[in-house]
LUMSE-293243 format. One record per residue (C-alpha): x, z, y; residue number from 1. Coordinates in steps of 0.001 Angstrom, whole numbers, plus 500000, padded with zeros to 6 digits. Each point is the difference from the previous one (the first is absolute). Example, Ala and Ser with C-alpha at 12.3 -4.5 7.8 and 13.67 -1.06 7.14 Angstrom:
BEGIN
<px 512300 pz 507800 py 495500 seq 1>
<px 501370 pz 499340 py 503440 seq 2>
This chain:
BEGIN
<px 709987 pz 950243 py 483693 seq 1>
<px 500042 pz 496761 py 501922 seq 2>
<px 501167 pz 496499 py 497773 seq 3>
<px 503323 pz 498424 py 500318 seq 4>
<px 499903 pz 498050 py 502748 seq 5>
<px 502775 pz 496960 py 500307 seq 6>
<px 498693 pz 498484 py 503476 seq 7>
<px 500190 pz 503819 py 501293 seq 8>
<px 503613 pz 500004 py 498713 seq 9>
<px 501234 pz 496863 py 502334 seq 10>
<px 497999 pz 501329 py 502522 seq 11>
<px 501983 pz 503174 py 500409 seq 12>
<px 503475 pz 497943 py 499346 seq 13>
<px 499166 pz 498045 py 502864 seq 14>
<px 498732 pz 503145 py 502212 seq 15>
<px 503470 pz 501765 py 498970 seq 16>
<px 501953 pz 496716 py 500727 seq 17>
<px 497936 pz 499690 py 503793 seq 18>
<px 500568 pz 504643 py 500434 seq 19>
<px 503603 pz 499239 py 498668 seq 20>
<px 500814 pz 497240 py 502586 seq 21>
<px 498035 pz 502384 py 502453 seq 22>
<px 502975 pz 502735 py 499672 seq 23>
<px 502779 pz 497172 py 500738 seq 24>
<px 498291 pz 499566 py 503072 seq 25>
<px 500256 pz 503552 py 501674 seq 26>
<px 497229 pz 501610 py 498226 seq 27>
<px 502276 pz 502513 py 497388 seq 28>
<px 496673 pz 501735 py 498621 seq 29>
<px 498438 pz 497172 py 499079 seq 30>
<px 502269 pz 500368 py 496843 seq 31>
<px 497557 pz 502649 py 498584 seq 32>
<px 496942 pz 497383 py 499638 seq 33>
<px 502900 pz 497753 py 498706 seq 34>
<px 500501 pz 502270 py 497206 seq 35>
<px 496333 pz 501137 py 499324 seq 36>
<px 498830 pz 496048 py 499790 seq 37>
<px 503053 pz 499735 py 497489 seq 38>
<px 498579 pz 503321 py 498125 seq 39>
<px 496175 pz 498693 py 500306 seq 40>
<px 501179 pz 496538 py 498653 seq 41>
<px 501672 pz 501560 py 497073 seq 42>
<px 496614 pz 501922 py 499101 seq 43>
<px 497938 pz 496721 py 500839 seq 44>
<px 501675 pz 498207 py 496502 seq 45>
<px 501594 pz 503046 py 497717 seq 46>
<px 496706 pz 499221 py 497708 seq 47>
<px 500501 pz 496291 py 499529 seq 48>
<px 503737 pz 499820 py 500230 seq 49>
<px 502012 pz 503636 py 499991 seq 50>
<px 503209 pz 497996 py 500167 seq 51>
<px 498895 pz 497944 py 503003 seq 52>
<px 498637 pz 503542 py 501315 seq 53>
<px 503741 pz 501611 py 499041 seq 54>
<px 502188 pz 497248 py 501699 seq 55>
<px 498107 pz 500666 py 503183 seq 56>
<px 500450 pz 503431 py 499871 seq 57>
<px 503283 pz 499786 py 499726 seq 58>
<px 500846 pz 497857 py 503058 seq 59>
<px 497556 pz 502453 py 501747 seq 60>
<px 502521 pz 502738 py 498765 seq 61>
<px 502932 pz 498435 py 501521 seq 62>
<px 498183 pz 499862 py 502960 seq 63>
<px 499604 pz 503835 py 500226 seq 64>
<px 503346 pz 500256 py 499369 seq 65>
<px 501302 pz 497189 py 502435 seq 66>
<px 498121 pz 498938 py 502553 seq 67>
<px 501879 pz 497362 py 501190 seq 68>
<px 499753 pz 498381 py 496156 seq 69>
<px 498479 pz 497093 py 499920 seq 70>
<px 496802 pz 499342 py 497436 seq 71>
<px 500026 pz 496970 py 498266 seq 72>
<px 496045 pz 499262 py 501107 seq 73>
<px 499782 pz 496651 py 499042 seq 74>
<px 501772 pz 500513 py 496570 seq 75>
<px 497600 pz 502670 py 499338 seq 76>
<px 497354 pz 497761 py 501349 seq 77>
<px 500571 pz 497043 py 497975 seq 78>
<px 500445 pz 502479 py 496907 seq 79>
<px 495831 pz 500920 py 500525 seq 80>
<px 499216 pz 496500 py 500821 seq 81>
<px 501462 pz 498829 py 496108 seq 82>
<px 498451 pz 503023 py 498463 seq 83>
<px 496093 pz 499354 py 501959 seq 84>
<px 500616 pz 495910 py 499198 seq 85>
<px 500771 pz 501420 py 496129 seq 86>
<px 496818 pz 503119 py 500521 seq 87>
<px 497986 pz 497143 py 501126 seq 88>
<px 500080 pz 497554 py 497093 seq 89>
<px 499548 pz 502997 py 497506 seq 90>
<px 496866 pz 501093 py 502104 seq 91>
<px 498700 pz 495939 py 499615 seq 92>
<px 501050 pz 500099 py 496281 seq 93>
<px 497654 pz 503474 py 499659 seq 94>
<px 496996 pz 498610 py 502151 seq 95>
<px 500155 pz 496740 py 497671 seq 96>
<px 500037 pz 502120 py 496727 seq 97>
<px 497311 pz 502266 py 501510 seq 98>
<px 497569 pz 496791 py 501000 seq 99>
<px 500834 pz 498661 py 496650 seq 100>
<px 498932 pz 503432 py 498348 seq 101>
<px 496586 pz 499731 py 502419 seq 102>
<px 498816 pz 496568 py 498484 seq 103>
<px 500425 pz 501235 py 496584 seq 104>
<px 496971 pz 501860 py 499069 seq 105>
């Protein structure tokens, strides 16, 4: 099974944002990758952040039952963005501890 991946989870907010815009502009199918980026983002961060994961599946569920709803993408953006800053300085806290750990023999 392949590791939570935050960058993977703005990249497919973005890609449904671009497929979701797409659909306002005469292409109606395009709401299918839409949803599936929303799906695959949820997936990308249900390991590191299940409620992160749960809030986008849940706009991607009004979606399937509205399609004419309108995702909050940068809300859900800028909730990923505070939770990778926050991921971040816990990984740099961990690679400290572990270098510490090294020159202690």
């Amino acid at each position: 099974m392949r590791e939570d991946c935050l960058d993977c989870v703005i990249k497919h907010l973005g890609q449904a944002f671009v497929t979701n815009i797409e659909v306002t502009l005469g292409y109606p199918d395009h709401i299918l990758l839409t949803i599936g980026h929303l799906a695959e983002a949820s997936e990308e961060c249900y390991g590191k952040s299940p409620e992160i994961a749960n809030r986008i599946r849940a706009e991607r569920l009004k979606l399937m039952d509205d399609y004419d709803y309108h995702v909050p993408y940068f809300s859900l953006y800028n909730a990923v963005n505070e939770f990778a800053m926050m991921d971040d300085s816990e990984d740099d806290l961990e690679d400290e501890f572990e270098d510490g750990e090294e020159e202690v023999v």
